[in-house]
C-alpha positions in Angstrom: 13.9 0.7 16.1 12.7 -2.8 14.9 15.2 -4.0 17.4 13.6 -2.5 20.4 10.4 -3.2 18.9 10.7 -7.3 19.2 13.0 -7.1 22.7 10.0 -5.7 24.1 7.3 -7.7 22.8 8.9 -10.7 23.4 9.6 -9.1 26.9 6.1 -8.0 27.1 4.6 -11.6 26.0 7.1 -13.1 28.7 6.2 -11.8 31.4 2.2 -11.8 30.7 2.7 -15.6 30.7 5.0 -15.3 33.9 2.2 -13.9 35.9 -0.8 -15.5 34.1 0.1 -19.1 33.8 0.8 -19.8 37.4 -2.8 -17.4 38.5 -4.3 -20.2 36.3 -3.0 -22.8 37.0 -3.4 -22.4 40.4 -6.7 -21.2 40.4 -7.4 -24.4 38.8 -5.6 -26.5 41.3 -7.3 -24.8 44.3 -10.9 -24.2 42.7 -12.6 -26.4 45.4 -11.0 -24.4 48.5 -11.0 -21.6 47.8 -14.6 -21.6 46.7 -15.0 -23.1 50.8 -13.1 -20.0 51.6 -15.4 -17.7 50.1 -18.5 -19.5 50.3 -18.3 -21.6 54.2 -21.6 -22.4 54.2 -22.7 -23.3 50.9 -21.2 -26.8 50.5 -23.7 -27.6 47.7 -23.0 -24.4 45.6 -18.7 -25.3 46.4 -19.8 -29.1 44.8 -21.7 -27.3 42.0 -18.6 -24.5 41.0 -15.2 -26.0 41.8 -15.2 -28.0 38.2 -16.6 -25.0 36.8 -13.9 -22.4 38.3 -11.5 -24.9 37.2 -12.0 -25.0 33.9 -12.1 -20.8 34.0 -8.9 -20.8 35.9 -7.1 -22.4 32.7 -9.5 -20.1 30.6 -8.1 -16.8 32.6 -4.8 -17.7 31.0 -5.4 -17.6 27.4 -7.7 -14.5 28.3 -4.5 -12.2 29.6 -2.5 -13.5 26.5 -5.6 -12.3 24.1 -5.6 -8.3 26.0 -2.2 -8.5 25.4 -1.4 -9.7 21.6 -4.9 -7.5 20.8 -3.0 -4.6 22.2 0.0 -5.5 20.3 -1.3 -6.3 17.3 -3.6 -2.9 17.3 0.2 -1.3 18.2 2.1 -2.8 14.9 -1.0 -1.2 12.4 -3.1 -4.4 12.1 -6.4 -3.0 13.7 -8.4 -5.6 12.1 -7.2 -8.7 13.5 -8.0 -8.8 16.3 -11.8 -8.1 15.7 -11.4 -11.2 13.0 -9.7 -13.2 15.8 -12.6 -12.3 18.4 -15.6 -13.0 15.6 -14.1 -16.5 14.7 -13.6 -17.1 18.7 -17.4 -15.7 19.5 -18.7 -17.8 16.5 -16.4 -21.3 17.9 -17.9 -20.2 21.9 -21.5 -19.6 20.6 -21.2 -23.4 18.7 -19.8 -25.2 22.1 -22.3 -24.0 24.5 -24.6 -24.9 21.8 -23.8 -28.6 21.6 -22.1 -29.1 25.0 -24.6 -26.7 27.7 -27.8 -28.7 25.5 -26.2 -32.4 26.8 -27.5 -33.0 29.7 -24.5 -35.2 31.1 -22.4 -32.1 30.5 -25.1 -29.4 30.7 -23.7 -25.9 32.8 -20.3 -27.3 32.4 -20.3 -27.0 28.8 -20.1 -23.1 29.6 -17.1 -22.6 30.8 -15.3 -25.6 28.7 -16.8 -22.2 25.4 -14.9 -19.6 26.9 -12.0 -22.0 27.2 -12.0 -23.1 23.5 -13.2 -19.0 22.7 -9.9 -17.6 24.3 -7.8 -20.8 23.0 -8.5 -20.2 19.5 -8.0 -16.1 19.4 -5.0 -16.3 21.3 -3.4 -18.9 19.1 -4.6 -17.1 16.1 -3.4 -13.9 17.7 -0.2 -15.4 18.3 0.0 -16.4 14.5 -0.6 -13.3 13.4 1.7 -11.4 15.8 4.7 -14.2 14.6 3.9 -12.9 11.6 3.6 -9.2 11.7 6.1 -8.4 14.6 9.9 -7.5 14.2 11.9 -10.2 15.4 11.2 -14.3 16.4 9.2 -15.0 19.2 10.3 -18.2 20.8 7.7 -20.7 21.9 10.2 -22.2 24.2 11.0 -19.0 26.4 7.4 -17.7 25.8 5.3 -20.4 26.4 6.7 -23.6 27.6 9.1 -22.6 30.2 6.6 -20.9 32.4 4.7 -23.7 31.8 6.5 -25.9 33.1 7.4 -23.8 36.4 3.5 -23.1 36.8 2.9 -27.3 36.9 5.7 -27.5 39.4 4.1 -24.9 41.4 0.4 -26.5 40.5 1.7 -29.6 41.9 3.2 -27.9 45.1 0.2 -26.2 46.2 -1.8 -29.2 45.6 0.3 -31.4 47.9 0.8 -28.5 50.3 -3.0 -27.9 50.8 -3.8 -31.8 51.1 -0.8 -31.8 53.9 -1.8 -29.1 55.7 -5.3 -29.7 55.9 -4.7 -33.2 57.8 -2.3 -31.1 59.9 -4.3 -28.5 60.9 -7.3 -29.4 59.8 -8.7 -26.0 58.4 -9.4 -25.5 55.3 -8.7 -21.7 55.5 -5.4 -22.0 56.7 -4.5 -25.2 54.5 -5.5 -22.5 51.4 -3.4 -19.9 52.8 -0.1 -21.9 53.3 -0.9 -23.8 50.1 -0.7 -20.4 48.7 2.5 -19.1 49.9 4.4 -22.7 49.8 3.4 -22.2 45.5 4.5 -18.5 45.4 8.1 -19.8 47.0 8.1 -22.7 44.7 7.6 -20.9 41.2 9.9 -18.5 42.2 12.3 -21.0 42.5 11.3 -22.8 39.4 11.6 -19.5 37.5 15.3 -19.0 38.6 16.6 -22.4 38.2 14.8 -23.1 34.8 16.3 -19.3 33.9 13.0 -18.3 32.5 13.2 -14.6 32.7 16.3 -12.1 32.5 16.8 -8.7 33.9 15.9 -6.8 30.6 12.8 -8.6 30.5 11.7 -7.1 34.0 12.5 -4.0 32.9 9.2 -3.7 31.2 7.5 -3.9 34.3 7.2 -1.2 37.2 10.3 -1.7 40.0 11.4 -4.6 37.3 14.9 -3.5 38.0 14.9 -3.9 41.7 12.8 -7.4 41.6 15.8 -8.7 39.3 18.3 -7.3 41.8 16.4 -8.5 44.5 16.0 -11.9 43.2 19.3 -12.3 41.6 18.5 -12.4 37.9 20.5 -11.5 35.3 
């Protein structure tokens, strides 16, 4: 029915922006420690990559949202959009690293800051297209800007968490790890009190039921 057909894509968009969004973000926040976590001894190679993994961190987002509208798109009949989408995005990424990676003030940089504008632009034509194709209205505010908003809370969390810790303990691994866990509690929190999921949109997800029970959503 249509009406099952837009509950769960709107469910199914939800929840890929739940999950993706604060990844990202905090990806993006974290870039520099984490790459001292994996790489200890490589302080020039951490100096070289943290802007780089930063910019990809924001990138990773508007990658998940492209697998996912791609797959829904595909699912609703329109098998050629998406291979439009991804020819205007690898025509827009090809142009970037063009201009930007040839500047040598921005040079390697201008890499990543392609595959950011690449993923930008298909999922935002994706999106379009899906608004326009798919039973049902897809809310921006409940989709997009509400998980937003709790991954920047939880961004800034595990940004003033690590700094904290790190003068505390004074480890860098450890400062990661609690900066970590501190910004899982926080966007959990900032998902529930800014009410940005509800129990039927869990239910697209395996044990969706019993993390809405658990959590007290309704």
């Amino acid at each position: 029915r249509r009406e099952d057909c837009a509950r769960l894509t709107r469910s199914a968009l939800l929840v890929t922006t739940m999950f993706a969004m604060p990844a990202g973000i905090g990806l993006s926040v974290l870039s520099q420690p984490i790459l001292h976590l994996l790489y200890p001894g490589k302080p020039n190679l951490v100096t070289i990559g943290a802007p780089l993994l930063a910019i990809l961190g924001i990138a990773s987002i508007f990658v998940c949202i492209v697998l996912l509208t791609n797959a829904l798109l595909q699912a609703y009949g329109k098998l050629y959009v998406p291979i439009v989408t991804m020819v205007i995005g690898g025509i827009i990424k090809i142009a970037v690293n063009w201009f930007l990676v040839g500047t040598p003030s921005i040079n390697i940089t201008g890499a990543p800051i392609g595959t950011l504008c690449c993923y930008g632009v298909i999922a935002l034509l994706n999106y379009i297209a899906l608004a326009k194709y798919a039973p049902g209205r897809i809310s921006i505010a409940k989709t997009f800007v509400k998980p937003l908003i709790a991954s920047v809370i939880m961004g800034a969390a595990c940004y003033g968490v690590y700094t904290l810790a790190l003068k505390v303990v004074n480890s860098s691994r450890i400062s990661v790890l609690i900066a970590i866990i501190a910004g899982v509690a926080v966007y959990l929190v900032a998902v529930i009190a800014l009410r940005v999921v509800t129990k039927e949109d869990l239910a697209v997800i395996p044990k969706g039921e019993k993390i809405a029970k658990l959590l007290h959503i309704r």
